[in-house]
C-alpha positions in Angstrom: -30.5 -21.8 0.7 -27.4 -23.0 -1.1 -26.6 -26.9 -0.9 -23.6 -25.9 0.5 -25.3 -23.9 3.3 -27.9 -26.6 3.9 -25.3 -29.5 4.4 -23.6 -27.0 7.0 -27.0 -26.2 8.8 -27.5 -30.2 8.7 -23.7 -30.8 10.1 -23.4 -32.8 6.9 -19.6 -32.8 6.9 -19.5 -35.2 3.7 -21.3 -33.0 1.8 -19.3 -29.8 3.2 -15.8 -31.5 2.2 -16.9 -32.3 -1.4 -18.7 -29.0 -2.5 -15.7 -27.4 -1.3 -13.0 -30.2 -2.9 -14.6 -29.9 -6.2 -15.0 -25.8 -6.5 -19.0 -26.0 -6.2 -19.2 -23.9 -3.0 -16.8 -21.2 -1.0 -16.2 -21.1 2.5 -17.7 -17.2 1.4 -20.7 -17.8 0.4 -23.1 -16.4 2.2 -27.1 -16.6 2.4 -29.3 -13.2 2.0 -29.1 -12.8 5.2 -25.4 -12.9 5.6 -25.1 -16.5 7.1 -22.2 -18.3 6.3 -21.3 -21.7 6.5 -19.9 -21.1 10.2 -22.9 -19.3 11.2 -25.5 -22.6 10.2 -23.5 -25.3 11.6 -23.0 -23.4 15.2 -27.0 -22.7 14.4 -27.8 -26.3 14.1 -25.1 -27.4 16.7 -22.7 -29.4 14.9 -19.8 -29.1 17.2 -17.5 -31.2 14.5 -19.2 -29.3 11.5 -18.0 -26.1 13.2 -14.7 -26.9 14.5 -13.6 -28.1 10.8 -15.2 -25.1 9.3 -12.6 -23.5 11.3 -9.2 -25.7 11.6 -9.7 -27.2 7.9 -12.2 -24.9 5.9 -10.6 -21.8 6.6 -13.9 -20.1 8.3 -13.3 -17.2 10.4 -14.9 -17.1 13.8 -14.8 -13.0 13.5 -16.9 -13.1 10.2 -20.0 -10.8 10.7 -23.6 -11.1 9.1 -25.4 -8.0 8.3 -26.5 -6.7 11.6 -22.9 -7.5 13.1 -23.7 -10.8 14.7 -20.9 -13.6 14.7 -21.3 -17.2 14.6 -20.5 -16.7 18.6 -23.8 -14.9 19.4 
């Protein structure tokens, strides 16, 4: 797993807002799976993590990983 995906599975909003900042990660990316950054934080429950991922990050709450799941399910 990316660093970038870790720090959203971990809620680690720090992290999430410098990867991002300095061009290391995408709000994209996605695991092998299809996970994105949405997907781990509402996995982990980070409430914050997921509402900035949203309001700030530019996540989509209609993304889809591979089998069609959404963060939401």
């Amino acid at each position: 797993m990316s660093e970038f995906l870790h720090a959203a599975f971990d809620g680690n909003l720090a992290s999430i807002e410098r990867l991002l900042a300095d061009g290391t990660a995408s709000i994209d990316e996605r695991d092998v799976n299809g996970n994105s950054a949405l997907m781990m934080a509402a996995a982990g429950g980070w409430l914050a993590t997921v509402q900035w991922l949203l309001a700030v990050g530019g996540a989509s709450i209609s993304e889809r990983k591979h089998l069609g799941s959404t963060a939401l399910i």
